[in-house]
C-alpha positions in Angstrom: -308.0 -111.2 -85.0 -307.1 -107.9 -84.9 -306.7 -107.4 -81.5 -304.4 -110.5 -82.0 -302.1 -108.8 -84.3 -302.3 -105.6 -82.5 -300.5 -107.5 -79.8 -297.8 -109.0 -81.9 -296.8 -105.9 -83.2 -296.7 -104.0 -80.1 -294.7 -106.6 -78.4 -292.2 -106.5 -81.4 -291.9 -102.3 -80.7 -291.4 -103.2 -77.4 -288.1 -105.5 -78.2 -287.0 -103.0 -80.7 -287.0 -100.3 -77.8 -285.6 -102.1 -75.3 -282.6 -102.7 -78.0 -281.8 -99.5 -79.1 -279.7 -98.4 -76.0 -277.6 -101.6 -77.1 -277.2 -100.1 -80.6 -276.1 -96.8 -79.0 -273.5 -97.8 -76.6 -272.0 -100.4 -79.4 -271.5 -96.9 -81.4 -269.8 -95.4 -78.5 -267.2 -98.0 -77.7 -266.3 -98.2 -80.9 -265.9 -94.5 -81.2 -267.3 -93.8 -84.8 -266.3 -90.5 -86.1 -266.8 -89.6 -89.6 -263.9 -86.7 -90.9 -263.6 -85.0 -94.0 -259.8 -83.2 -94.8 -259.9 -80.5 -97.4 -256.1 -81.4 -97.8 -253.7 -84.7 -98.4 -253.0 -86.1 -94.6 -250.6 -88.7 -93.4 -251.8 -91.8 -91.3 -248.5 -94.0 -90.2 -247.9 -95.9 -93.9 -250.7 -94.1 -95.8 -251.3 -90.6 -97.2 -255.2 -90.1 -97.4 -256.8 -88.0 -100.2 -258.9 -85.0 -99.4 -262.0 -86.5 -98.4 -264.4 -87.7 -96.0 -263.8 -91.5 -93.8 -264.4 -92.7 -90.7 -262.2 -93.6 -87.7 -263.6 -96.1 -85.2 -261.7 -98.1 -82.6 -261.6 -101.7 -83.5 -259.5 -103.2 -80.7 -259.7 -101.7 -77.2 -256.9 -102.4 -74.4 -255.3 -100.8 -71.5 -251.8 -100.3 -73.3 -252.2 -100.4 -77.4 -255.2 -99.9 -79.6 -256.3 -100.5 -82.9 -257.6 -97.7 -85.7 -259.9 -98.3 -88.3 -259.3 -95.9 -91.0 -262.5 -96.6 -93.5 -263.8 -94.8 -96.9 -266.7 -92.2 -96.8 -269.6 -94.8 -96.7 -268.0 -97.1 -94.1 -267.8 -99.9 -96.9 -264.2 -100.9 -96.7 -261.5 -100.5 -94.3 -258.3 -98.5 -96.3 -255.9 -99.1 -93.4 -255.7 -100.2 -89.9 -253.3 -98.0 -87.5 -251.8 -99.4 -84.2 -251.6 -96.6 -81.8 -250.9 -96.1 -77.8 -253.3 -94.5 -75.5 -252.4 -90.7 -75.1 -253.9 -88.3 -72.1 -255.4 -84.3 -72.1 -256.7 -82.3 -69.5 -259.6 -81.0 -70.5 -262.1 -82.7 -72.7 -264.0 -80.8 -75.7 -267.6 -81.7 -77.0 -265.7 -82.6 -80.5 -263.6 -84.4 -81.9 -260.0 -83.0 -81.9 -256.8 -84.4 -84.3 -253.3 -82.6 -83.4 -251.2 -83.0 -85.9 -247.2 -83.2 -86.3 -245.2 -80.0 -87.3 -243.7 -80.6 -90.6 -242.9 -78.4 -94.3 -245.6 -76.4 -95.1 -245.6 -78.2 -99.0 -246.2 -81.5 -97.7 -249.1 -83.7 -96.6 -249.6 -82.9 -92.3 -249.4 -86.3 -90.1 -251.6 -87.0 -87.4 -250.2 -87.1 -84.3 -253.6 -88.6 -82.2 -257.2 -88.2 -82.6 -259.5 -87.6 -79.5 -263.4 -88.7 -79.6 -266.0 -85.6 -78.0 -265.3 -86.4 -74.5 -262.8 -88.3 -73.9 -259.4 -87.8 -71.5 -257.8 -90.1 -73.6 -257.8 -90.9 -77.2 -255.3 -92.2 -79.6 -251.6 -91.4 -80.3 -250.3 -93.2 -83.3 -247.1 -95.6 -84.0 -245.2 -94.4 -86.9 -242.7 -97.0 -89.1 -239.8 -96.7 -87.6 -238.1 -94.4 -90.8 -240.6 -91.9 -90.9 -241.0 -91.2 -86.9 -237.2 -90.8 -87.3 -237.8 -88.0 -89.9 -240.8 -86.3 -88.0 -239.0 -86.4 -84.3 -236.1 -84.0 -86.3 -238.9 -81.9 -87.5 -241.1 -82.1 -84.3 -238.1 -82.1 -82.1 -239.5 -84.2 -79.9 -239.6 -88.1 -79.5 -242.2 -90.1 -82.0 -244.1 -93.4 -81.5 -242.3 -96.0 -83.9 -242.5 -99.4 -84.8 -240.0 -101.7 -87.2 -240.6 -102.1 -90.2 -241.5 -103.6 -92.5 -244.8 -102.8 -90.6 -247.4 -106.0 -90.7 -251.0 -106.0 -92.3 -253.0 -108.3 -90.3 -254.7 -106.5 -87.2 -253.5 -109.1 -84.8 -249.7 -108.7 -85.9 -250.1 -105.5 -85.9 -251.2 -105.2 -82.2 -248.3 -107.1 -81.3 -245.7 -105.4 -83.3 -243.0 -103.9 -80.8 -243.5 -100.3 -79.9 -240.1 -97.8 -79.0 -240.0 -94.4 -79.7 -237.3 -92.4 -81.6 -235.9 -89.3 -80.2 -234.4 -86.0 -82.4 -231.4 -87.4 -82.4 -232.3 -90.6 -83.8 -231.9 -92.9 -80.6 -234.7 -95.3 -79.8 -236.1 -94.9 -76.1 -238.5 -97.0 -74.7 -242.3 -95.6 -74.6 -243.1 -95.3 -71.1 -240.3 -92.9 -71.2 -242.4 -91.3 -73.4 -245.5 -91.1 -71.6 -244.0 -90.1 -68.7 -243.2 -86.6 -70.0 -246.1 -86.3 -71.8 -248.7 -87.5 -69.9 -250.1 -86.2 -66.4 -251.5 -88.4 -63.9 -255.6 -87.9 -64.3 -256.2 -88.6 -60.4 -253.3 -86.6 -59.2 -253.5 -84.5 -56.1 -252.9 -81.0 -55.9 -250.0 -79.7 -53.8 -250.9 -79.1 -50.5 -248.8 -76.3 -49.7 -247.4 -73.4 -52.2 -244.0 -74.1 -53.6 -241.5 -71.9 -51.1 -240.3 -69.6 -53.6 -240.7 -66.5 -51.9 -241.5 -65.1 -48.8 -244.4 -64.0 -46.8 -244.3 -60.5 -46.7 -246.6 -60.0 -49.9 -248.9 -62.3 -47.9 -248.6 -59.7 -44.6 -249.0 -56.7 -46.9 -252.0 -58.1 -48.4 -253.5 -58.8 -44.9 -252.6 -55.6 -43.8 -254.4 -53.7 -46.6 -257.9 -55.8 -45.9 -257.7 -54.4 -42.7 -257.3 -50.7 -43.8 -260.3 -51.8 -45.8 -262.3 -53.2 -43.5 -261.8 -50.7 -41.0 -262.9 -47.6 -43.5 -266.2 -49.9 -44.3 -266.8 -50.0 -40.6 -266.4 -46.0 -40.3 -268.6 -45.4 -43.0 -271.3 -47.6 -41.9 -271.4 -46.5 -38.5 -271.8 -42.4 -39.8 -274.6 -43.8 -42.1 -276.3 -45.2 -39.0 -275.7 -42.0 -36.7 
């Protein structure tokens, strides 16, 4: 009998094993990251006391995502964000949130938020009268969308996206991301741009000479 349930319960550690790579990788895709801001911060519609929440990815696709903003014990969901894939360079092992310029007396905005090791991460979609005012401070274009803004997450993932510019104008985002953004896969030149001429490169190649010919004179009196 014993033997019996000895069996049982290894079988059952067994299937628990086998499912907790499962577990992890559901984590991952979501992108769980727990924050804590020891100052007011703006999210597009909401400014979020100082505190601790989450952020996790609730709605993954190749041109607009969805944001999660939840409370500290991941109870409740406080507001959901629509945002648009944005690139970096180089990845960091944390999580990073750039931020908007703006007065120094008011709550900062979060421009995007980047999970530990990701190229890309999350640029949010402002209503369309605040990216107004933060492209004027920012002087540079700002995800929008109309408003009023919806609620529902699937409303909100098709909302229409523009961006404003300083000036006020609306633009259309792949303008956007064009400027912003730099091709992940792209090649590197394959010849220098032909800004100058190639004497520098003849008086460097005349130096390693020099050089290599005094080496060669003091090895050969070391030998001798």
């Amino acid at each position: 009998m014993v033997s019996k349930w000895s069996g049982v319960a290894f079988c059952v550690l067994v299937m628990m094993i086998m499912m907790l790579p499962n577990a992890v990788m559901a984590d991952e895709s979501n992108k769980a990251t727990k924050v804590t801001f020891n100052e007011p911060v703006e999210v597009p519609g909401l400014v979020l006391s100082p505190g601790t929440y989450w952020f996790t990815l609730a709605d993954d696709s190749s041109d607009r995502n969805l944001v999660e903003i939840w409370n500290a014990d991941r109870t409740r969901v406080i507001k959901i964000v629509l945002a648009i894939p944005d690139y970096r360079l180089k990845p960091t092992g944390k999580t990073v949130i750039n931020f908007e310029e703006g007065p120094s007396d008011a709550p900062e905005a979060i421009h995007s938020w980047f999970y530990p090791g990701d190229n890309y991460g999350q640029e949010f979609v402002y209503p369309r009268s605040r990216a107004t005012q933060l492209a004027k401070q920012t002087n540079r274009p700002v995800l929008s969308t109309p408003e009023p803004t919806p609620v529902e997450a699937q409303e909100i993932k098709q909302a229409p996206v523009n961006a404003v510019t300083p000036s006020g104008d609306e633009v259309e985002v792949t303008e956007v991301i064009a400027t912003e953004q730099v091709t992940p896969d792209a090649e590197p030149p394959s010849s220098l741009p032909k800004t100058g001429s190639h004497l520098p490169l003849v008086g460097l190649t005349g130096l390693l000479a020099l050089g290599g010919s005094f080496t060669l004179r003091v090895a050969a009196r070391r030998i001798f």
